[in-house]
C-alpha positions as CSV (number, residue, x, y, z in Angstrom):
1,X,0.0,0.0,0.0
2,X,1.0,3.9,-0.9
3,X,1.6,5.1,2.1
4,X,0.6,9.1,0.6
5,X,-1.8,10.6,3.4
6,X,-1.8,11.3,6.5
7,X,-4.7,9.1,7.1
8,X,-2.4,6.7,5.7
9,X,0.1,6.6,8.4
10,X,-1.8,6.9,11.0
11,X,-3.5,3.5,10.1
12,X,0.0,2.4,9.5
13,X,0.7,3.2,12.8
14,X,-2.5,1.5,14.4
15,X,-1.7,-1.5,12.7
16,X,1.2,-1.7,14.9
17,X,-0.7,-1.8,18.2
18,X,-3.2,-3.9,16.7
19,X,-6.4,-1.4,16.5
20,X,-8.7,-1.2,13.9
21,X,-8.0,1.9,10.6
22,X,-9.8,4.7,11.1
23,X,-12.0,6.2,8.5
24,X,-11.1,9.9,9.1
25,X,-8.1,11.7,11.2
26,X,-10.8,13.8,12.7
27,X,-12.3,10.6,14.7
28,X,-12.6,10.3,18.5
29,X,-9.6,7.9,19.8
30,X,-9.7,8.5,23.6
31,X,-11.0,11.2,25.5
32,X,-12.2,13.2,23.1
33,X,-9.1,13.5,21.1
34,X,-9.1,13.6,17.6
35,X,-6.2,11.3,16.2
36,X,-5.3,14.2,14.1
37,X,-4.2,16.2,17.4
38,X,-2.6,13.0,18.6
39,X,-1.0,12.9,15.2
40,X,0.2,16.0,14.6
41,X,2.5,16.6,17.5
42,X,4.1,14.0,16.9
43,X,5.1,14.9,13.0
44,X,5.7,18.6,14.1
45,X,8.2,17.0,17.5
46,X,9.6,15.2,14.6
47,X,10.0,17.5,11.8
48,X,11.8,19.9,14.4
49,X,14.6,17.0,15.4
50,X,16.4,17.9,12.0
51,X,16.5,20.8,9.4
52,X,14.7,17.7,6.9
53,X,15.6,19.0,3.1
54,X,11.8,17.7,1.9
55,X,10.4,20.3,4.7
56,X,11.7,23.2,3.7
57,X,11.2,25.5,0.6
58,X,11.8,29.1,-0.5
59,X,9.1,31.0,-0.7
60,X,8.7,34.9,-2.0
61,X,7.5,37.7,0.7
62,X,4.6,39.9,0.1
63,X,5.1,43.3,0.7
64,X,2.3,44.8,2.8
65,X,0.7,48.4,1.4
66,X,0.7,51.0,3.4
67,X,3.1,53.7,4.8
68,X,6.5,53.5,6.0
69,X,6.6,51.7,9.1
70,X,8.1,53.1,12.0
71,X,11.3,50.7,12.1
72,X,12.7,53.4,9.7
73,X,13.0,50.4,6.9
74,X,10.9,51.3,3.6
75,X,9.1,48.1,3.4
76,X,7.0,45.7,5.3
77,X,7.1,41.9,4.1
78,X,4.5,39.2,5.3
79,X,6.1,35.6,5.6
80,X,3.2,33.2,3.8
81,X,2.1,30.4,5.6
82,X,1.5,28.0,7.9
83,X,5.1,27.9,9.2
84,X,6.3,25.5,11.7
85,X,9.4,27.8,12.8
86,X,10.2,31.5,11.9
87,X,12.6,31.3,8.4
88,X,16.1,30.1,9.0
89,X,17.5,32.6,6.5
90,X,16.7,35.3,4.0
91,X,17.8,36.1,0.7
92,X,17.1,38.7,-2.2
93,X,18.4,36.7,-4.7
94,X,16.9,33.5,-5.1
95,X,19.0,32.2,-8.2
96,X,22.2,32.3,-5.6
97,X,22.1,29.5,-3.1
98,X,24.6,30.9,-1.4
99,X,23.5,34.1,-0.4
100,X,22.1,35.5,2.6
101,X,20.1,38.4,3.3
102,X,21.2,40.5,6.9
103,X,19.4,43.9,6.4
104,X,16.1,42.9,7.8
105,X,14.3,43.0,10.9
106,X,11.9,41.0,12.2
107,X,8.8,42.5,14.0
108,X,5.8,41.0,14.7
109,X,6.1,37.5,13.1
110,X,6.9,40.8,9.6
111,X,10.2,41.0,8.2
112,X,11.5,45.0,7.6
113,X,14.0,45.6,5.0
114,X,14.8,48.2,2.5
115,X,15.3,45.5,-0.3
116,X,12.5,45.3,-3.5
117,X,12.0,41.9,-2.9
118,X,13.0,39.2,-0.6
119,X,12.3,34.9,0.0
120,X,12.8,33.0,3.1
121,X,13.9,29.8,3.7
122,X,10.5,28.2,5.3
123,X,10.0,25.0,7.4
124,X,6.6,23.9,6.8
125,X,4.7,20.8,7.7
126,X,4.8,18.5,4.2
127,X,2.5,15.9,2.8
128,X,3.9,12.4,3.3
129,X,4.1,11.5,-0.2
130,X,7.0,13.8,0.0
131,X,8.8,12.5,3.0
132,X,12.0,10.1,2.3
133,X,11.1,6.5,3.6
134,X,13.5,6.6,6.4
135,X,11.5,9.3,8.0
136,X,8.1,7.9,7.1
137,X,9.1,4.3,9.1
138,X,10.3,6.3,11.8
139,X,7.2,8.7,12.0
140,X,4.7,5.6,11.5
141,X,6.6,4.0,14.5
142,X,6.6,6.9,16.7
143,X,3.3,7.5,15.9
144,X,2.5,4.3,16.7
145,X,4.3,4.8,20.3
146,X,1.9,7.6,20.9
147,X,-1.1,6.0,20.1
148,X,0.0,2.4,22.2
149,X,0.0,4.6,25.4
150,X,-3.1,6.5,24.9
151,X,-5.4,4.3,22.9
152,X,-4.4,1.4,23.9
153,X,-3.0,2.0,27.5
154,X,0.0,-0.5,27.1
155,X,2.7,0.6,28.6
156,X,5.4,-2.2,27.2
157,X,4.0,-1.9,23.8
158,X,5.0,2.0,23.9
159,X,8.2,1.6,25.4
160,X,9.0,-1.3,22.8
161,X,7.7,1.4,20.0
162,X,9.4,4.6,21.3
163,X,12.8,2.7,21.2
164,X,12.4,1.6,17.6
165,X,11.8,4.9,16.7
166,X,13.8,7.0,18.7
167,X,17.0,4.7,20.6
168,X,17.5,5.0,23.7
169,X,17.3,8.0,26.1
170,X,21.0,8.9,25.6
171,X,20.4,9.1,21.9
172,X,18.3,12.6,22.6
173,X,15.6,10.8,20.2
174,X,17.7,10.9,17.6
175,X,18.7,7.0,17.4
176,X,16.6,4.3,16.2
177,X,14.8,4.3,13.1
178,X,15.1,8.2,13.1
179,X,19.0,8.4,13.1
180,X,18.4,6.3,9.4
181,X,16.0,8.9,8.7
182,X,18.7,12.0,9.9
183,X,21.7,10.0,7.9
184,X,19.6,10.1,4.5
185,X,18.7,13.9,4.7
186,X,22.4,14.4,5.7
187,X,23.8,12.7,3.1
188,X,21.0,13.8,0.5
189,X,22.1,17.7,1.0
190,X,25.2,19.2,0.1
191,X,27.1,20.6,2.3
192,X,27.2,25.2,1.6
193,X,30.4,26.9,1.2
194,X,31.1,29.9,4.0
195,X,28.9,32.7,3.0
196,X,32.3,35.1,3.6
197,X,31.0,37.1,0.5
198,X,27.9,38.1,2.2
199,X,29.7,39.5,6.2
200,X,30.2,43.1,5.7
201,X,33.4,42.7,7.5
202,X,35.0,40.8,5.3
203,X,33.5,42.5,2.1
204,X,35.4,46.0,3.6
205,X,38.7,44.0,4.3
206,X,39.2,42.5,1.0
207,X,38.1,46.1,-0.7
């Protein structure tokens, strides 16, 4: 089976403790939870263990109309969302990897800059069907953890679970089936040379 929705991997991860699928993410599992709430933390705790490649994407601010703000920049940039985490970086040139944008201010969840135009480096909760297969056996599993303890109240089934997914507790969660999942992105994104070009510092030294 394609494992492609979130629906999907949450079945995926019932299967492990042995519960029936559910028809919809928005059913009732215990106490009034929705499994999507149950669900979801568990992605977004996961997605925040590594800076995942297939998570992030650079995506073009929107400058707000109106008048100069007081911040004394000319422009007023809204970040589009939903974001998991303010952008890591900004840029105003999207064609160079490399480059990073440091006249800005951030106000507001806004970003103030004199620049024309300007993207940000986004983390942002993705569909599965774009997750790499290390990280889709380690969400299922961890998932699955979640939902031993509070659907099916066994304790040994979760501890059994969390330890596939995560290692042990000196691994910092980031052993087990996850560590495969933080190897792949690791060795799936190349490594950036020193942005040296873009420290003012330097840029007056070498001039």
């Amino acid at each position: 089976m394609a494992l492609l929705t979130h629906l999907d991997i949450v079945n995926s991860a019932f299967a492990l403790i042995g519960a029936e699928p559910l028809q919809d993410l928005d059913d009732e599992v215990i106490g009034g939870q929705s499994a999507s709430l149950l669900y979801e933390a568990v992605v977004d705790f996961n997605l925040g263990l590594e800076p995942f490649s297939f998570a992030h994407e650079l995506r073009q601010l929107s400058a707000v109309d109106g008048p100069a703000p007081a911040s004394g920049f000319a422009t007023v940039f809204n970040v589009p969302g939903p974001l998991l985490s303010p952008p890591l970086w900004l840029t105003d040139d999207p064609t160079d990897p490399d480059r990073r944008f440091w006249r800005f201010a951030q106000i507001n969840g806004q970003v103030h800059s004199d620049a024309p135009a300007l993207w940000a480096f986004c983390q942002f909760r993705p569909e599965p069907h774009r997750w790499t297969a290390t990280f889709r056996a380690a969400t299922i599993t961890s998932v699955g953890a979640s939902f031993a303890l509070s659907v099916a109240s066994d304790r040994n089934l979760h501890e059994v679970l969390h330890t596939r997914a995560y290692g042990t507790p000196t691994e910092a969660k980031r052993g087990g089936e996850m560590r495969a999942a933080i190897t792949t992105n690791a060795l799936s994104t190349p490594p950036r040379r020193p942005g040296w070009d873009d420290n003012p510092l330097t840029r007056a030294w070498r001039g």
